[in-house]
C-alpha positions as CSV (number, residue, x, y, z in Angstrom):
1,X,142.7,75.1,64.0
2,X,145.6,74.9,66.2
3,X,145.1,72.7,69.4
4,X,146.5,71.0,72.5
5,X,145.8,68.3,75.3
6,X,143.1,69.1,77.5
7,X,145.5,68.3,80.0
8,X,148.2,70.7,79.0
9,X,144.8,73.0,79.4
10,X,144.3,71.8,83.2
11,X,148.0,72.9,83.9
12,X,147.3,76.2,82.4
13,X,144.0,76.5,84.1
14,X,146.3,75.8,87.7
15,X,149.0,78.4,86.5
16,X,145.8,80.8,85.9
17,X,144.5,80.1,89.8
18,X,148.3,81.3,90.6
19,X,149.5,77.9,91.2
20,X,153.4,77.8,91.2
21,X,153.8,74.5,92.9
22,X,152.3,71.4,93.0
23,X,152.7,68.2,94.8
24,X,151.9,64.3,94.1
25,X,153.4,61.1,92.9
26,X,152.8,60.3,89.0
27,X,150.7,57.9,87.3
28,X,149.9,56.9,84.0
29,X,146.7,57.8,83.8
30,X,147.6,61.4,84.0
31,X,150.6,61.6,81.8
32,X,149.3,64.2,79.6
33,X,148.9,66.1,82.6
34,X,152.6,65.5,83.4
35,X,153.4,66.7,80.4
36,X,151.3,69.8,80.6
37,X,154.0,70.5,83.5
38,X,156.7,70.0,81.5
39,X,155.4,72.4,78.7
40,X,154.3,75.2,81.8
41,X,157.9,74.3,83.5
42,X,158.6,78.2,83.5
43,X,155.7,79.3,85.3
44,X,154.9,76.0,87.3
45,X,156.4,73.2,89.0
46,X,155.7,69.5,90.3
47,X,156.8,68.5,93.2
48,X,157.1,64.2,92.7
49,X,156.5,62.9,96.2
50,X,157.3,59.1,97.1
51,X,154.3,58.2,98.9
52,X,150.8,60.2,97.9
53,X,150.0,60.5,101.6
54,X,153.1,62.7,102.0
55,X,152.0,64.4,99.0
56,X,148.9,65.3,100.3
57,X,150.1,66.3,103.4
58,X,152.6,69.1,101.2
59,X,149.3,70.1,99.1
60,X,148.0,70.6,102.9
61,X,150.7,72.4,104.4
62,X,150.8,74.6,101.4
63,X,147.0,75.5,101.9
64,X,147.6,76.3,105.4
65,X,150.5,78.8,104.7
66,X,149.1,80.6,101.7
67,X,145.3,80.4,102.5
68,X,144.9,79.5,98.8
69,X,144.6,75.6,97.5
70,X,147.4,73.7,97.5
71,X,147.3,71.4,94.7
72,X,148.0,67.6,95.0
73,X,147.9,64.6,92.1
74,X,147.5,61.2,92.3
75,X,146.6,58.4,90.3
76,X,143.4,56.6,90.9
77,X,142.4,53.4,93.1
78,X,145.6,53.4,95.6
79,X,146.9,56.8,94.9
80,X,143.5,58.5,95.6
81,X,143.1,56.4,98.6
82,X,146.8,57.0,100.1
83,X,146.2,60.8,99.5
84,X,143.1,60.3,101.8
85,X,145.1,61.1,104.9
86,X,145.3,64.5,103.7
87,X,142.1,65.2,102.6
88,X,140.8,64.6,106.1
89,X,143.2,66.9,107.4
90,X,142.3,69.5,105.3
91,X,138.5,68.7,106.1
92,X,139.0,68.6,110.1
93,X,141.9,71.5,109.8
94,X,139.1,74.0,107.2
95,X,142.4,74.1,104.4
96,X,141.9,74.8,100.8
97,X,142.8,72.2,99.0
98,X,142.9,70.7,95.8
99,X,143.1,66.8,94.7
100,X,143.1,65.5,91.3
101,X,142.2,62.4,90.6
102,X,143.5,60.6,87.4
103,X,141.2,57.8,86.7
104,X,140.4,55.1,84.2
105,X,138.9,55.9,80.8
106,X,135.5,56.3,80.3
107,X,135.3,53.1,77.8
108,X,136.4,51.2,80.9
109,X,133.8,52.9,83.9
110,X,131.4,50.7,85.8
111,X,133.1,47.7,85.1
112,X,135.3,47.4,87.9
113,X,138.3,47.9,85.7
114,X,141.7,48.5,87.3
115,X,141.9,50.4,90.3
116,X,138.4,51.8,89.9
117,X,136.3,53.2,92.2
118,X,133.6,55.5,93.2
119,X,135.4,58.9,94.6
120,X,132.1,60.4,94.8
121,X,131.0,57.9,97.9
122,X,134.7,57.5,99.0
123,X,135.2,61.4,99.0
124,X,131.8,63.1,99.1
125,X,130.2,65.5,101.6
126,X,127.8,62.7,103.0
127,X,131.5,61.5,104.8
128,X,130.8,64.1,106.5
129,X,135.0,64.4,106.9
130,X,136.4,64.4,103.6
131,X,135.8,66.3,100.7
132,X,133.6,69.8,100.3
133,X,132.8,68.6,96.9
134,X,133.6,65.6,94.4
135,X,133.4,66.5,90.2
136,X,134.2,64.4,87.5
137,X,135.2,65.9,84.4
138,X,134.0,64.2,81.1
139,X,133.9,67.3,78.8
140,X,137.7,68.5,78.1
141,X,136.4,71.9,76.9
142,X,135.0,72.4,80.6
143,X,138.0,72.3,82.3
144,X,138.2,76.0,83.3
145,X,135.0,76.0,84.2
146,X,135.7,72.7,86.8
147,X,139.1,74.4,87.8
148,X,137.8,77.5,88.6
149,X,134.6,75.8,90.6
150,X,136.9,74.0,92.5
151,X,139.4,77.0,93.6
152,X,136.1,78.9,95.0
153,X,134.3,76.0,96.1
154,X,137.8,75.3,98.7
155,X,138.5,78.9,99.2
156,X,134.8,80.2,99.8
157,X,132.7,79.7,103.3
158,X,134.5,77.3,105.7
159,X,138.0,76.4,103.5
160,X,138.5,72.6,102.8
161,X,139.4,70.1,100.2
162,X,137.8,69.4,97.1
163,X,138.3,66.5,94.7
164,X,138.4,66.4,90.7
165,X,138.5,63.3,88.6
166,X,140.3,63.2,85.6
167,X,139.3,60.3,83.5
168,X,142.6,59.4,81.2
169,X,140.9,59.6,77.8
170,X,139.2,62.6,78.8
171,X,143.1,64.0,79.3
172,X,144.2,63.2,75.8
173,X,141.2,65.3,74.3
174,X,142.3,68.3,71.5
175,X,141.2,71.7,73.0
176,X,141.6,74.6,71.3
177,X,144.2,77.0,71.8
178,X,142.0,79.5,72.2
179,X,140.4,78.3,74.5
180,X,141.5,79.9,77.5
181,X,141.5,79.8,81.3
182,X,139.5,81.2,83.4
183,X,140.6,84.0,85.2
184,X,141.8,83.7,89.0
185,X,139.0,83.7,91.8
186,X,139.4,85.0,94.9
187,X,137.8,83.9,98.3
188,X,134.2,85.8,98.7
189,X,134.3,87.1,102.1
190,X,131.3,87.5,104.4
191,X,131.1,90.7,106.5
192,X,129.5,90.5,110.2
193,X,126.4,91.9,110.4
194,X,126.5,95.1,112.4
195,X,123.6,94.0,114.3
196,X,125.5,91.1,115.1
197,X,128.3,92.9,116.5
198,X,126.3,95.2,118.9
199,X,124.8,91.9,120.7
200,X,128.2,90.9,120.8
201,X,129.6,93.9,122.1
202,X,126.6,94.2,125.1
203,X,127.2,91.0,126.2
204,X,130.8,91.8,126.7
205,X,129.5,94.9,128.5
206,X,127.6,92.9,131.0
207,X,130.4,90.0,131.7
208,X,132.6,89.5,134.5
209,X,135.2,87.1,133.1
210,X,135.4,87.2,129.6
211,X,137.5,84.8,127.2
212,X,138.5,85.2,123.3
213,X,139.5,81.7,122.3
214,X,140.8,82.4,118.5
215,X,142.3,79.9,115.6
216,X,140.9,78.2,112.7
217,X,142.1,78.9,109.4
218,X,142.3,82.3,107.1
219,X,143.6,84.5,109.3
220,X,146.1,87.3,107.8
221,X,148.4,89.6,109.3
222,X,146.0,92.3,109.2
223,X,142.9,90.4,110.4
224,X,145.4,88.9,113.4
225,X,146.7,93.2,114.4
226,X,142.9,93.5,114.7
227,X,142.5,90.5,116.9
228,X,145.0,92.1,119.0
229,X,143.9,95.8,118.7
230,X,140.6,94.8,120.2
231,X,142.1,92.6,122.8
232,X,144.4,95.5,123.9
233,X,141.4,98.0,123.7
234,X,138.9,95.8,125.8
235,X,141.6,94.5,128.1
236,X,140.4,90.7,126.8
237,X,142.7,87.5,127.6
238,X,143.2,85.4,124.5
239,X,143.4,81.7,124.3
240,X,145.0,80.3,120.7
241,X,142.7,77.2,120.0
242,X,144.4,73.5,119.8
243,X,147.0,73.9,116.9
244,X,146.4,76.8,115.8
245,X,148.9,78.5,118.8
246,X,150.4,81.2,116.5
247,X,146.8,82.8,115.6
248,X,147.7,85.3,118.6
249,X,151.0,86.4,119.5
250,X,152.2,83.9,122.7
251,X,154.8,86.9,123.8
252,X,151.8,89.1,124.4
253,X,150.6,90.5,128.2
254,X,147.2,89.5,127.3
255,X,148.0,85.7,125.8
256,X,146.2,83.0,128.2
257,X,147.6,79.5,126.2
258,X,147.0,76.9,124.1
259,X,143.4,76.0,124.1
260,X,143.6,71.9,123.6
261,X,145.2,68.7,124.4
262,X,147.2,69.0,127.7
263,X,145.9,72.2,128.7
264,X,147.4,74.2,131.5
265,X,145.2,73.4,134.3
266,X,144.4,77.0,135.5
267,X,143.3,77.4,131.8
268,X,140.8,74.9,131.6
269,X,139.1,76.3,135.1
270,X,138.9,79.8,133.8
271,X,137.6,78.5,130.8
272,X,134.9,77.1,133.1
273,X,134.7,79.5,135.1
274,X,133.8,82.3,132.4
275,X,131.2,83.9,132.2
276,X,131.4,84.7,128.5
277,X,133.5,82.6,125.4
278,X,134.0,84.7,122.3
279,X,135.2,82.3,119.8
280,X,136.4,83.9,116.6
281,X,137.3,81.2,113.6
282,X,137.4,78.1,116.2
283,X,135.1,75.5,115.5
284,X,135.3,74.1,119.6
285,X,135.7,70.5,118.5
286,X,136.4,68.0,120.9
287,X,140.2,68.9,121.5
288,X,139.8,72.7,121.8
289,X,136.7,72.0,123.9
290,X,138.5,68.6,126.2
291,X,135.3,66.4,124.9
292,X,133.0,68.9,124.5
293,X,133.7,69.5,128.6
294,X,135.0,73.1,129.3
295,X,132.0,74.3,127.3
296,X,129.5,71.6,127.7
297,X,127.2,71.0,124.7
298,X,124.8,72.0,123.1
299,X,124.1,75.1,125.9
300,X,127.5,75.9,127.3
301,X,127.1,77.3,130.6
302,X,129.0,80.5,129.6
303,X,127.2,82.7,127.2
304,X,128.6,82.4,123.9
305,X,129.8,84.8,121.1
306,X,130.8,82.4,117.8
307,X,131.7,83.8,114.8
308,X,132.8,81.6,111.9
309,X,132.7,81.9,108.1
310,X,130.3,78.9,107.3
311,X,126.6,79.7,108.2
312,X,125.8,76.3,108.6
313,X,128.9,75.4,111.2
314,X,126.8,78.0,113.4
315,X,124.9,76.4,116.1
316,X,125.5,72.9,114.4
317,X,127.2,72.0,117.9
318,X,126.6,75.1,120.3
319,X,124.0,77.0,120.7
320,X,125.7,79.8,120.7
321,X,124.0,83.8,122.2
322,X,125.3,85.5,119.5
323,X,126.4,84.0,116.2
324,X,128.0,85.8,113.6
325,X,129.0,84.3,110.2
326,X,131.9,86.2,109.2
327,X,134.9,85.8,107.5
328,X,137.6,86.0,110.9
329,X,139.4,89.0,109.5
330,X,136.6,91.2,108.9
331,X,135.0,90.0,111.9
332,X,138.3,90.8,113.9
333,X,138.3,94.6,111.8
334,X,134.8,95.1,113.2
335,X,135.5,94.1,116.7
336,X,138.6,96.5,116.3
337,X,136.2,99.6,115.4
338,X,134.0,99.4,118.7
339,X,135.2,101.8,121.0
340,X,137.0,101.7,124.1
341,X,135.2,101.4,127.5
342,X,135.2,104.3,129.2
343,X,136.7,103.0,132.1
344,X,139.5,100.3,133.1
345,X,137.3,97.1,132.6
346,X,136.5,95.3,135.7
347,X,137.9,92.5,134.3
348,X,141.2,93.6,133.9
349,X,142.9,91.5,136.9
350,X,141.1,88.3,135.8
351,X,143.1,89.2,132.3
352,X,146.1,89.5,134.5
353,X,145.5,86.3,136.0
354,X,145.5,84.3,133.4
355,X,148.5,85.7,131.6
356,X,150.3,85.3,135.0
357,X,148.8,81.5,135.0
358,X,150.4,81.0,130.9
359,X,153.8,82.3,132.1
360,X,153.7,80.0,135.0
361,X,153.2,77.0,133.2
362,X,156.1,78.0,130.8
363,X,158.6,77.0,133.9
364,X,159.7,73.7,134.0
365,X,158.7,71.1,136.2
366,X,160.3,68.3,137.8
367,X,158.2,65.2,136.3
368,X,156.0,63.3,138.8
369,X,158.0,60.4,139.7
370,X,161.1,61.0,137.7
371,X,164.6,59.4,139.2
372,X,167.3,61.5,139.2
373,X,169.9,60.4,136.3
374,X,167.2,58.6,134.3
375,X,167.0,61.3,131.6
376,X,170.4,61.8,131.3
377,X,172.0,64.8,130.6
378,X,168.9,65.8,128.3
379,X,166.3,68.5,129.8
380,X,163.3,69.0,127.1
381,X,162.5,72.4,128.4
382,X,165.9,73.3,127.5
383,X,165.9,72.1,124.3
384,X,163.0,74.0,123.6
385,X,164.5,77.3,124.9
386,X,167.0,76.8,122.4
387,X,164.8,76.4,119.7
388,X,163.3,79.8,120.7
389,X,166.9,81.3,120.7
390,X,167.9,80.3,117.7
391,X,165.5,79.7,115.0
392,X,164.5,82.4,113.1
393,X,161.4,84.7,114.3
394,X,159.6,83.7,111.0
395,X,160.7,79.7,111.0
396,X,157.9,77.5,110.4
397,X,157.4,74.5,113.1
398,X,155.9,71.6,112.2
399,X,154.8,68.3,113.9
400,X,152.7,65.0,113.4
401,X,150.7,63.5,115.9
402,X,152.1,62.3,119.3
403,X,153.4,62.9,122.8
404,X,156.4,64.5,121.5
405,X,154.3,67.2,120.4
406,X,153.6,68.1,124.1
407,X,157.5,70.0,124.5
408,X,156.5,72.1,121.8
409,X,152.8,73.0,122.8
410,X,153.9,73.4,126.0
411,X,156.8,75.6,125.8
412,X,157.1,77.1,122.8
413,X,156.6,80.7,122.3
414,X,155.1,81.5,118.8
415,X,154.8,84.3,116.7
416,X,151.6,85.7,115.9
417,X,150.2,86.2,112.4
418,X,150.2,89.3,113.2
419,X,154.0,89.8,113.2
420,X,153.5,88.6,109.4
421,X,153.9,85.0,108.9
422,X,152.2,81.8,109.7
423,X,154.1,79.8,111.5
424,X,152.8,76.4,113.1
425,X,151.7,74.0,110.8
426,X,150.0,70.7,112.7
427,X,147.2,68.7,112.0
428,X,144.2,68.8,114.1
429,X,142.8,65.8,113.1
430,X,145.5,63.9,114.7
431,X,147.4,62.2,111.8
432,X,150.7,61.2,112.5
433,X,153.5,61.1,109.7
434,X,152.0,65.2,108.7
435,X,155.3,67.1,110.4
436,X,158.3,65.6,108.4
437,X,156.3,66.4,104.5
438,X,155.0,69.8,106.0
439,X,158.0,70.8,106.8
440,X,159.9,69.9,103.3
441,X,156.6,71.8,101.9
442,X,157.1,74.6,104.1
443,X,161.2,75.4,102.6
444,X,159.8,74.8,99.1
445,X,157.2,77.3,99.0
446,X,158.5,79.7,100.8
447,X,162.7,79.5,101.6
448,X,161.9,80.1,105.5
449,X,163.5,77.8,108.2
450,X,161.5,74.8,108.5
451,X,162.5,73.2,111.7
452,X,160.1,69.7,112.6
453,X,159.7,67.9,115.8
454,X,158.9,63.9,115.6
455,X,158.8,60.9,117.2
456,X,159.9,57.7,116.1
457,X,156.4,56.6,115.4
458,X,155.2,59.5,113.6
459,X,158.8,59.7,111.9
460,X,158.1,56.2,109.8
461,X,155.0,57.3,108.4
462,X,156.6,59.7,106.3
463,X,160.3,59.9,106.6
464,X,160.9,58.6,102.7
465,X,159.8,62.2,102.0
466,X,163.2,62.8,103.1
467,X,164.3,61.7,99.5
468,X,161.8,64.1,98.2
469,X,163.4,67.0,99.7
470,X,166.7,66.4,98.3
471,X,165.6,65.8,95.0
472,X,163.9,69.1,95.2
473,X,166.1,70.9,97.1
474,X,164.3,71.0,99.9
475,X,165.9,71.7,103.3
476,X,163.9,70.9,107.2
477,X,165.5,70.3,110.2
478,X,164.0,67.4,112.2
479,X,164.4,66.6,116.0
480,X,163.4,63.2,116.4
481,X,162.6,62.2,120.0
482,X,163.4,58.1,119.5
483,X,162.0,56.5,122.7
484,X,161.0,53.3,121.1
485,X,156.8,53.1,121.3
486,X,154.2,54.5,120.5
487,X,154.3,57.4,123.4
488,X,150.6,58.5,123.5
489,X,148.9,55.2,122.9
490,X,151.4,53.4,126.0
491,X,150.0,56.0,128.1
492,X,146.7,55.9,127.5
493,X,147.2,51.6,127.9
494,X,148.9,52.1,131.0
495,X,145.8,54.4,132.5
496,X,143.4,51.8,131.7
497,X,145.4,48.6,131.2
498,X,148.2,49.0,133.8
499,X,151.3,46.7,133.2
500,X,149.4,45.6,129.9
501,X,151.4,46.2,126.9
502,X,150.7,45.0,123.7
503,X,151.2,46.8,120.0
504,X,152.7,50.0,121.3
505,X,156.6,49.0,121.8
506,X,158.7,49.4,117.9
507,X,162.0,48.0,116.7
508,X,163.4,50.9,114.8
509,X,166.2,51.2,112.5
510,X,169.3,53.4,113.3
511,X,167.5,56.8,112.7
512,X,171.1,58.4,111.8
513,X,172.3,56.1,109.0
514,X,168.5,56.1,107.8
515,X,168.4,59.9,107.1
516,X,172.0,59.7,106.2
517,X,171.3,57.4,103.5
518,X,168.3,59.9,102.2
519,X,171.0,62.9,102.4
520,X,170.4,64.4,105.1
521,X,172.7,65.3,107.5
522,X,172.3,63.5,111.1
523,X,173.7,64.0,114.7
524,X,172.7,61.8,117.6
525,X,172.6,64.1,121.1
526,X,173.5,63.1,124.4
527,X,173.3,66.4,126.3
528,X,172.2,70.0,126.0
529,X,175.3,71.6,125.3
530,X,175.5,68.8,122.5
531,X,172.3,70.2,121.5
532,X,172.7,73.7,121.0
533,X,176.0,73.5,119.1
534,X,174.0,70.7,116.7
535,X,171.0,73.2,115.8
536,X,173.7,76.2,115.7
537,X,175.4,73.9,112.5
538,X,172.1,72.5,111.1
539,X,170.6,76.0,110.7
540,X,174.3,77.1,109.0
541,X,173.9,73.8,106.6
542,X,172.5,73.8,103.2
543,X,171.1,70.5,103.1
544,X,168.5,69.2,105.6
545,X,169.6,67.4,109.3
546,X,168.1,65.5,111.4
547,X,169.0,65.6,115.4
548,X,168.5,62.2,117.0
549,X,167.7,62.5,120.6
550,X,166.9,59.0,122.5
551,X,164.8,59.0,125.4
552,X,163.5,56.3,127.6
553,X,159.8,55.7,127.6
554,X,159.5,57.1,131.0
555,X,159.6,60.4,129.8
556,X,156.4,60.1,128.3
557,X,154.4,63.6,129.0
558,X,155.5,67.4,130.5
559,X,153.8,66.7,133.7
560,X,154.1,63.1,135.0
561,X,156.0,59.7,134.3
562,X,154.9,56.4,132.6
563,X,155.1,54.7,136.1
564,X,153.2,57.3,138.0
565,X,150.7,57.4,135.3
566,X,151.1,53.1,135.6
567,X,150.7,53.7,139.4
568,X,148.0,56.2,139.8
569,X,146.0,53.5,137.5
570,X,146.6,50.7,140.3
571,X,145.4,52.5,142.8
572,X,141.8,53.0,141.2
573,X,141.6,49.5,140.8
């Protein structure tokens, strides 16, 4: 009987699940995996990442884009727990992902042998923000069945991460060659109930000031041209829900903004102010919700429409008038299918309204206490309406966690899913270093622009990735907005601690000759003009750049100044 490696199996089994990339950092106690890749080399490749949180992130970012796993490996002990990072992204974010685990051999378990430990507590469900699922695999000739288990298990209800352990010996097992993978699984996707929809669509025919706030993950183009048919039908203004801004198009007459940290202010008082929330795929956590405040838990004061895949995310945190557990595309087909009102809908100025109130807050403002000159001849707005100029209608952006995130929010037009393509990738659990790998991830898997904003903070975490992208020819460009501290921490010290600083100012290394040395290509930019020829070259360039703009910390926020925030905390005492 002719055989192989149960791990040349598992890569198999991946290839079978349609798995054409993967991402991680080796180890030895998955070499026969390794060399499963190297025998599948035609049909799969790995990805070897320098740090397994970066590699994480990647798997992440992968998910995100292709709404199927993305696959990351580590070794056990310190590799499963780096790679943690990005499991609780893809928890808080509802990703499909996949992490294997290579552990230590069976001979060796429970006796705290090297780099053991028990991913079942460290990853399981009863984390309650890690992993949908945790398996260990002692039986080689299961390993489709475990593969294919853990594909539907990440894919199926409310998408998220699950975890496989591989112990080492188990990987070395003969299979047989005929034994086989198992064929590829697809997502199961609920349909609303039709019942369900009817309440939905009478409370919408008794409300004044309705409100779809859309995002969450799974949307495709098709489900996101329903999203919009039915807005367009019913007259609806739609909010995007924090960081997931390109679930609706932001171009469109009936877009209302970004539904999350630094919210337009009109926003969050007609969010209030409704009289009815349909929320279609968004969880309303604490950031889409500012702390559970514009719709106050667990009975909003606006009647509620929520519709999400995962029956048991329903009225976990709001009560909600209707629920619906749907998958969001089929819920956005239904929604689609009811017909038009007869008449204009008397809420089609208050739709108005808040379109007019988005396109306002896309005009720059002079910062609250900013002195002329100290900004130099940079203006963030601008460099943002160059980004929209120039990059590419299907370029992915990708950031981390961090003040510097707040240009982008703020002015950035995206591109709906429904024009085709997917493209904001950012963490919603707030995990800094995500942008710079996400965006290497992002030109790997697909070839598209991947164009990354950082700070210098968030750009530490992860910048060695940098060396992963060449090696792979990977190609991102990265604005890095250097203003030497840890931007959304000062502020936050400075509006309870006034004039207290401690932990939040950073020494950093010449960011230029850093990505330099990784083989990137790297400008520093002192003005606008500067800035718009730089981008014009890096998007021309067939390696990866990196445009270095410094700022001083007083440029901390869109709307006000470190010392008027300082200030403003004074006053209150």
């Amino acid at each position: 009987m002719n055989s192989k490696l149960a791990g040349h199996l598992l890569v198999e089994c991946l290839v079978a699940q349609g798995v054409d990339i993967a991402f991680g950092v080796p180890g030895e106690s998955y070499l026969a995996v390794l060399d499963g890749f190297y025998r599948s080399r035609e049909q799969i490749r790995f990805v070897a990442c320098r740090n397994e949180g970066g590699a994480a992130f990647m798997a992440e970012a992968h998910g995100k884009l292709t709404r199927r796993p993305g696959v990351c490996l580590v070794t056990r002990g310190p590799g499963a727990t780096n790679a943690s990072i990005g499991v609780h992204t893809a928890f808080q974010d509802s990703t499909p992902m996949v992490l294997l685990v290579g552990d230590v051999g069976s001979d060796c378990r429970d006796r705290e042998a090297f780099q053991e430990m028990d991913y079942s507590v460290y990853f399981g469900p009863s984390t309650k923000g890690m992993a949908k699922r945790v398996e260990r695999i002692d039986d080689a000739n299961r390993i489709p069945e475990y593969i294919s288990r853990a594909f539907a298990t990440a894919m199926n209800g409310r998408p998220g991460p699950v975890v496989l352990v591989l112990p080492e010996d188990m990987l070395v097992q003969p299979v047989a060659d005929s034994l086989q993978p198992l064929s590829r699984v697809e997502a199961v996707t609920p349909h609303p109930d039709p019942a369900g929809i009817a309440a939905l669509q009478r409370l919408l025919q008794q409300a004044e000031r309705p409100l779809i706030i859309a995002g969450g993950s799974g949307w495709d183009a098709a489900g996101a041209a329903a999203l919009q048919a039915f807005a367009e039908r019913w007259q609806l203004p739609v909010g995007n829900a924090f960081r997931f801004q390109d679930t609706f198009d932001n171009h469109h007459p009936l877009y209302a903004g970004d539904v999350g940290i630094g919210i337009n202010p009109p926003l969050a008082a007609n969010i209030r102010n409704s009289d009815l929330i349909i929320a279609i795929g968004a969880r309303l956590g604490e950031m889409t919700t500012g702390g559970y405040t514009l719709l106050q838990a667990p009975r909003s004061q606006q009647q509620l429409g929520h519709i999400l895949p995962q029956g048991d995310e329903l009225d976990r945190v709001y009560q909600a008038d209707v629920a619906i557990q749907s998958g969001v595309n089929a819920a956005a087909q239904a929604l689609a299918a009811l017909p038009a009102p007869a008449a204009a809908p008397r809420w089609q100025a208050w739709s108005q309204q808040l379109n007019a109130d988005y396109r306002a807050n896309l005009v720059p403002q002079r910062l609250a206490g900013l002195s002329e000159g100290i900004s130099g001849d940079i203006d963030l707005p601008r460099v943002i309406a160059s980004l929209q100029r120039q990059l590419p209608a299907d370029a992915v952006i990708t950031n981390g966690a961090g003040n510097f995130a707040s240009w982008i929010h703020r002015y950035f037009q995206y591109h709906g899913v429904a024009k085709g393509h997917k493209t904001q990738l950012a963490p919603t659990n707030g995990a800094m270093g995500y942008g710079v790998p996400a965006g290497i991830a992002a030109n790997l898997a697909t070839g598209r622009t991947a164009f990354t904003i950082a700070g210098d903070g968030d750009f530490l975490m992860n910048g060695q990735e940098l060396a992963t992208a060449l090696q792979h020819g990977g190609k991102s460009i990265i604005l890095l907005l250097n203003n030497g501290v840890y931007g959304t921490i000062r502020m936050h010290q400075e509006r309870k601690y006034p004039n207290r600083i401690s932990g939040t100012t950073l020494g950093n290394p010449d960011f230029c000759q850093l990505a330099s040395a990784y083989g990137y290509a790297a400008e520093r930019i002192a003005s606008n003009d500067e800035f718009d020829a730089a981008l014009e070259r890096a998007l021309a360039r067939e390696s990866g750049t990196l445009l270095e703009i410094r700022l001083p910390p007083e440029i901390i926020s869109t709307r006000a100044t470190l010392s008027t925030i300082t200030q403003a905390a004074l006053a209150r005492g």
